[in-house]
Residue frames as a rotation matrix with the C-alpha (Angstrom) as fourth column:
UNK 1
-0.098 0.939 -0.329 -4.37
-0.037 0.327 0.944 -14.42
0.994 0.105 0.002 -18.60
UNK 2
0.069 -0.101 -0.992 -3.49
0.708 0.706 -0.023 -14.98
0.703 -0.701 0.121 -14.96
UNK 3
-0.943 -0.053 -0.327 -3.09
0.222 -0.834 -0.505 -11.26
-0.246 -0.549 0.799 -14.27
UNK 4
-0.646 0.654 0.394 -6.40
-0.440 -0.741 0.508 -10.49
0.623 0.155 0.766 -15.95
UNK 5
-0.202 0.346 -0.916 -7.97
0.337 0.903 0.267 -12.80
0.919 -0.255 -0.300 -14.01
UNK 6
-0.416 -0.115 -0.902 -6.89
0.894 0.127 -0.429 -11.87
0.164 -0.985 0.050 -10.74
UNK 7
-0.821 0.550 0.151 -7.52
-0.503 -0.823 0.263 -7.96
0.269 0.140 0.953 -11.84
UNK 8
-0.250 0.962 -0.105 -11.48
-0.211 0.052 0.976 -9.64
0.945 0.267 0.190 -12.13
UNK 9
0.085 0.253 -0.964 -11.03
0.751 0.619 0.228 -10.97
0.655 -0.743 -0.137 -8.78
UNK 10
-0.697 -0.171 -0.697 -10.17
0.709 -0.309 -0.633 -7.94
-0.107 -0.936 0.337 -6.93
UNK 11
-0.764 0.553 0.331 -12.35
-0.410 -0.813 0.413 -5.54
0.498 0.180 0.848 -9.02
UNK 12
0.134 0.934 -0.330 -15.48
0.157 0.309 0.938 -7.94
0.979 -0.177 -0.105 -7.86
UNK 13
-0.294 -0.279 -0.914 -13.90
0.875 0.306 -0.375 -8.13
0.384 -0.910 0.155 -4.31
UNK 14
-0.897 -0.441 -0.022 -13.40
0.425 -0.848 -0.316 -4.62
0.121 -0.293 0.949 -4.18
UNK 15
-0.727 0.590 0.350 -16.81
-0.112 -0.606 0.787 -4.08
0.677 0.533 0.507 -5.37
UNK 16
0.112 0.476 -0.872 -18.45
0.510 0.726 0.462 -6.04
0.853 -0.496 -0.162 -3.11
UNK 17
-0.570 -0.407 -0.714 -16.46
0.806 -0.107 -0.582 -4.60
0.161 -0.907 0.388 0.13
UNK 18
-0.947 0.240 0.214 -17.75
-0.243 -0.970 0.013 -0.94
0.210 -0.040 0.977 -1.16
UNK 19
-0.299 0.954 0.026 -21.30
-0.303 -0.121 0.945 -2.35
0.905 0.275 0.325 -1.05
UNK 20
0.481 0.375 -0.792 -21.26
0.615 0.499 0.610 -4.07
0.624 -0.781 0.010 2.40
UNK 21
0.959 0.234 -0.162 -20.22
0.242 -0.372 0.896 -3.09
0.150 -0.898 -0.413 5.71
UNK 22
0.472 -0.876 -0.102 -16.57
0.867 0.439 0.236 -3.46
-0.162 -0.200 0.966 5.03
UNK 23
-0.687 -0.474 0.551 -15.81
0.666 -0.713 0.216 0.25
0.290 0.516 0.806 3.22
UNK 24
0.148 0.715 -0.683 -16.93
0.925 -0.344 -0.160 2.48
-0.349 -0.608 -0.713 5.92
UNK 25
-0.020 -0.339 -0.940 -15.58
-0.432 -0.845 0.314 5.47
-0.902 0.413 -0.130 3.84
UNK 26
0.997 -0.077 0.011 -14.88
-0.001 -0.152 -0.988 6.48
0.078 0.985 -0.151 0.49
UNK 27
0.011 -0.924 0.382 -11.11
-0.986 -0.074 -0.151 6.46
0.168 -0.375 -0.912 2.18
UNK 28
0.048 -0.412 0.910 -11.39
-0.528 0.763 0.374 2.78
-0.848 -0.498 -0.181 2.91
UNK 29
0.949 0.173 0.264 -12.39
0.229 0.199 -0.953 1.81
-0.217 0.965 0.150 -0.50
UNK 30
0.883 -0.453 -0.123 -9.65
-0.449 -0.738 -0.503 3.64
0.138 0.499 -0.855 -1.81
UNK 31
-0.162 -0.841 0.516 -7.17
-0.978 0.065 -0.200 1.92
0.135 -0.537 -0.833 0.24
UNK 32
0.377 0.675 0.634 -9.42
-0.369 0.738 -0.565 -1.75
-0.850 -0.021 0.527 0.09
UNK 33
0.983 0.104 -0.151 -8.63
-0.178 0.334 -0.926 -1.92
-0.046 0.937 0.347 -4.07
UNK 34
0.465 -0.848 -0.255 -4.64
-0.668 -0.147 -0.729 -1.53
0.580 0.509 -0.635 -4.01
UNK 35
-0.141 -0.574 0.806 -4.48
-0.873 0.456 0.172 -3.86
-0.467 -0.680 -0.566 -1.27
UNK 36
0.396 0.687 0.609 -6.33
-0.514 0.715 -0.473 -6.39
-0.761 -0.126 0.637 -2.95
UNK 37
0.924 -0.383 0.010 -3.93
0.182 0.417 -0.890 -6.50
0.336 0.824 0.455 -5.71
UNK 38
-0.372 -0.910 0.182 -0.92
-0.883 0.286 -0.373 -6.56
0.287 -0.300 -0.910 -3.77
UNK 39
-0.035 -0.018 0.999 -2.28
-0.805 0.592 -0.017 -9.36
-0.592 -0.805 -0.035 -2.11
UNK 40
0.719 0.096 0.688 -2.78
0.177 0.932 -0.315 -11.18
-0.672 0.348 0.653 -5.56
UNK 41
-0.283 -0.951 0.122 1.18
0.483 -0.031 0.875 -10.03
-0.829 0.307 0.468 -6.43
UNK 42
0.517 0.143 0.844 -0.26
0.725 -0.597 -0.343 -7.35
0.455 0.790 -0.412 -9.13
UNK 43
-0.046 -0.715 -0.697 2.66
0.831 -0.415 0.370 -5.12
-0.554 -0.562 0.614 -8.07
UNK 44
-0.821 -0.171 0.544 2.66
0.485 -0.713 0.507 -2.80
0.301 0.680 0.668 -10.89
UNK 45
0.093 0.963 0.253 -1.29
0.222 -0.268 0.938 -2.02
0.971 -0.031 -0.239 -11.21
UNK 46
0.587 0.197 -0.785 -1.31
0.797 -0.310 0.518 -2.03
-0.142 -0.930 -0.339 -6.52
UNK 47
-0.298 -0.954 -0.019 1.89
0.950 -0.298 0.092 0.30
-0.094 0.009 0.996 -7.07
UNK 48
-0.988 -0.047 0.146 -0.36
0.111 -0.876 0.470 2.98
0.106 0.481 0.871 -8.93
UNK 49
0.352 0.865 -0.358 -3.43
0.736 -0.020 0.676 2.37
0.578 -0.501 -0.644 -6.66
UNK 50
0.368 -0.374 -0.851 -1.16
0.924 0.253 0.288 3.23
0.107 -0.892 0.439 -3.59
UNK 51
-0.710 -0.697 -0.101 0.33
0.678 -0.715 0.169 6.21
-0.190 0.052 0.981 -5.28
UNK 52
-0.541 0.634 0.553 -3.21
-0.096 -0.700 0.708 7.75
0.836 0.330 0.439 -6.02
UNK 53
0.613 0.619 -0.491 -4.71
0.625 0.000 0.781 6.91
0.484 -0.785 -0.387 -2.66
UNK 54
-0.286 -0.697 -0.658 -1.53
0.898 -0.434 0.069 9.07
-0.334 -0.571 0.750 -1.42
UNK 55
-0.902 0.068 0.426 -2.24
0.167 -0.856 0.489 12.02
0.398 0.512 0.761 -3.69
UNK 56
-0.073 0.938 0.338 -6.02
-0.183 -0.346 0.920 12.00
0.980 0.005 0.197 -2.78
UNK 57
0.394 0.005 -0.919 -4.97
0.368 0.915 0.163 11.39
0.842 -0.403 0.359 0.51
UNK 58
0.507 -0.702 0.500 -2.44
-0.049 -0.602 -0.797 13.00
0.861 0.379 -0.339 2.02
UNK 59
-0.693 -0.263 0.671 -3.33
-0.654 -0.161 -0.739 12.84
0.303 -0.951 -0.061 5.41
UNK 60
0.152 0.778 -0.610 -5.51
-0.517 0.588 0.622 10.07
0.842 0.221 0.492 5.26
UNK 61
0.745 0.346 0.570 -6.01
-0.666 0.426 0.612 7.38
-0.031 -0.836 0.548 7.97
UNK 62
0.732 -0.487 0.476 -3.77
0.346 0.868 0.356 4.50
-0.587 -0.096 0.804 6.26
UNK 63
0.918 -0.385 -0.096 -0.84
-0.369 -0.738 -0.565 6.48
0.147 0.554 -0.819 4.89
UNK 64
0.036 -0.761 0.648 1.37
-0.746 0.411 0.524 4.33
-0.665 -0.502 -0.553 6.81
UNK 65
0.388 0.273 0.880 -0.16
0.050 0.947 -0.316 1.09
-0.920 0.167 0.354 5.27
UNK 66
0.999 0.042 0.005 -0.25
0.008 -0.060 -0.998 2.88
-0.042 0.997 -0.060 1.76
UNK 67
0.269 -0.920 -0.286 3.83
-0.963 -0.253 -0.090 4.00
0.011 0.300 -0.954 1.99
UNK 68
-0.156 -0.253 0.955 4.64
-0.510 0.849 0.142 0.62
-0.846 -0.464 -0.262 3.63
UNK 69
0.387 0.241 0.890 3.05
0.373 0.842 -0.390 -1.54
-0.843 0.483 0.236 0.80
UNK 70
0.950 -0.175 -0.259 3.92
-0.294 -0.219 -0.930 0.90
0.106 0.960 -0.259 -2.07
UNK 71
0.120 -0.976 0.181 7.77
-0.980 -0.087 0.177 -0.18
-0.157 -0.199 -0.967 -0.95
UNK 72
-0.292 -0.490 0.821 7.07
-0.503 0.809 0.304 -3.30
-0.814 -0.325 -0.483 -1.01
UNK 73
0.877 0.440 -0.190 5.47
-0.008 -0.384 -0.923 -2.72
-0.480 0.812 -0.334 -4.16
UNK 74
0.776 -0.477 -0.413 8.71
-0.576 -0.270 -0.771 -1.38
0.256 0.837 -0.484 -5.77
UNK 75
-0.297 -0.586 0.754 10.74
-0.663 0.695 0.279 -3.83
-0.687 -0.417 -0.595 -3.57
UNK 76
0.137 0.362 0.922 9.08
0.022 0.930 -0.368 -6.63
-0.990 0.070 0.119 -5.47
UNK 77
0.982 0.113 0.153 9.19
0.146 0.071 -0.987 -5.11
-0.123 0.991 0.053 -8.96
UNK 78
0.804 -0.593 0.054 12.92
0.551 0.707 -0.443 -4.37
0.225 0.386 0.895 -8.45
UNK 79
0.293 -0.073 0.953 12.92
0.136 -0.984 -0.117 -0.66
0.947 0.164 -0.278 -7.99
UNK 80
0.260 -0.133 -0.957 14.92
0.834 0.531 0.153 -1.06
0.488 -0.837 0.248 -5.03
UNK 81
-0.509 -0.682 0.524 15.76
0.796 -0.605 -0.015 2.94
0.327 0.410 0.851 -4.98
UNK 82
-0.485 0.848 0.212 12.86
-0.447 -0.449 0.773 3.87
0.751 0.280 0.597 -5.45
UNK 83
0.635 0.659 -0.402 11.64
0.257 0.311 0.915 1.33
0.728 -0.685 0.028 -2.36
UNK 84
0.003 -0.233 -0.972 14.01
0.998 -0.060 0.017 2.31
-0.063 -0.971 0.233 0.28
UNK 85
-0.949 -0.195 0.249 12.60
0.160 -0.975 -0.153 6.41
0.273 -0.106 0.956 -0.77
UNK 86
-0.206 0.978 -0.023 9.54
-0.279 -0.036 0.960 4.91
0.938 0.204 0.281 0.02
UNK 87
0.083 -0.381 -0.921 10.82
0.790 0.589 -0.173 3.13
0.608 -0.713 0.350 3.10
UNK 88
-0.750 -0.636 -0.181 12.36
0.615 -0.570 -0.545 6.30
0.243 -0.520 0.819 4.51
UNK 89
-0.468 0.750 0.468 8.82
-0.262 -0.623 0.737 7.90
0.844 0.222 0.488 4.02
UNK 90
0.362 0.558 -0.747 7.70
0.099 0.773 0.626 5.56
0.927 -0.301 0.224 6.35
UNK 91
-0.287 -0.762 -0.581 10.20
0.892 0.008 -0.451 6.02
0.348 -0.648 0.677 8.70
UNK 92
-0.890 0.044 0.453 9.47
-0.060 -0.998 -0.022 9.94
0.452 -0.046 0.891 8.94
UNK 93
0.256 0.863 0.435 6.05
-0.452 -0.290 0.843 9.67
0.854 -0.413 0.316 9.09
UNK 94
0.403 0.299 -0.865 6.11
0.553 0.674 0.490 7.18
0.729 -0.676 0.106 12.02
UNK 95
-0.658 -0.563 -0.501 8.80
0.752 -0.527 -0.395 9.29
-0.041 -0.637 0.770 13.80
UNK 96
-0.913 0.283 0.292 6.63
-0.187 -0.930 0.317 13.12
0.362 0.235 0.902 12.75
UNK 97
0.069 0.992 0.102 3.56
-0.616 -0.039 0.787 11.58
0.785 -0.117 0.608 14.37
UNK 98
-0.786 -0.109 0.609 4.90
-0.579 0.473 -0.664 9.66
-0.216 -0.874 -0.435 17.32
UNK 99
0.191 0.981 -0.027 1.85
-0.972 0.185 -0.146 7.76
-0.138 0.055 0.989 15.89
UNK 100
0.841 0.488 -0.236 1.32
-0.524 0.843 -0.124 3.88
0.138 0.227 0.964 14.32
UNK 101
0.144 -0.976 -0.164 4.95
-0.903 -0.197 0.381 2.40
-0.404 0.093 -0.910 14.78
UNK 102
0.427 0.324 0.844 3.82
0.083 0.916 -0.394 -0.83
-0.901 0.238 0.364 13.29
UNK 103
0.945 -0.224 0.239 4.46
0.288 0.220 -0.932 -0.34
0.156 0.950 0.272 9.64
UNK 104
0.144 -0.973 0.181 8.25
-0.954 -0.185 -0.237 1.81
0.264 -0.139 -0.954 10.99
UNK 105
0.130 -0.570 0.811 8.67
-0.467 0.686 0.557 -1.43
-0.874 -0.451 -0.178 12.96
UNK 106
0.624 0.071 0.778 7.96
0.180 0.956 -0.232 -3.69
-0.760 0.285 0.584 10.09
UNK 107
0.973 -0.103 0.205 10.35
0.225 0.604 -0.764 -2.01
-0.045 0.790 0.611 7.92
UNK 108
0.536 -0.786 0.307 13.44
-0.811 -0.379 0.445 -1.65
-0.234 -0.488 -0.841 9.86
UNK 109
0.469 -0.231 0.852 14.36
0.047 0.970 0.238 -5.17
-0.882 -0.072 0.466 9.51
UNK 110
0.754 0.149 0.640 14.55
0.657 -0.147 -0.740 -4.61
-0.016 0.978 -0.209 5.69
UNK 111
0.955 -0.184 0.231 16.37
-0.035 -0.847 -0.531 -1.75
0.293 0.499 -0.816 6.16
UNK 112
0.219 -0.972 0.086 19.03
-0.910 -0.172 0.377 -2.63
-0.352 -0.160 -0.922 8.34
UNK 113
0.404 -0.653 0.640 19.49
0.158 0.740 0.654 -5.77
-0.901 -0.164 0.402 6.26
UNK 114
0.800 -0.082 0.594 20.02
0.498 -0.460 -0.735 -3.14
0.333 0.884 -0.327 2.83
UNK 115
0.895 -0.359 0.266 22.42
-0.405 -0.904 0.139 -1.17
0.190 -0.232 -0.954 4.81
């Protein structure tokens, strides 16, 4: 009951954002809905937002954000494999684009305390 719940809480959120000033794209939206359920610990359900805003994505604006959270995504559900091949994504991109180094910064820590 508590997960459907929260589901209701980000779909309305989500909806909302698209209607107002907040979802200046059809790319922020996209990237607006899986956050909102990571943020209320729907790991699974944000997991397989994150992994379709990548596919329709590729090169998108928050690719960092998406890899970053989808790790912490499978970090949380247990898939700890499966987050540090998500981790390392991160890592690349940040390095291949000399670009955001936020999300590389935030998960070094993590990594060198897995290693």
């Amino acid at each position: 009951m508590r997960n459907r719940c929260a589901l209701w809480t980000v779909l309305l959120g989500t909806a909302l954002s698209v209607s107002g000033s907040w979802a200046d794209s059809v790319e922020q939206a996209k990237i607006d809905f899986p956050d909102g359920l990571f943020r209320v610990g729907l790991d699974e359900e944000a997991a397989e937002e994150y992994r379709a805003y990548l596919e329709e994505f590729p090169d998108g604006q928050y690719v960092a954000t998406a890899l970053y959270r989808l790790g912490e995504c499978e970090y949380a559900l247990q898939r700890y494999e499966a987050a540090l091949e998500v981790f390392d994504q991160v890592l690349a991109k940040g390095v291949e684009e000399g670009g955001d180094t936020r999300a590389v910064e935030a998960v070094l820590p993590g990594m060198l305390e897995t290693n």
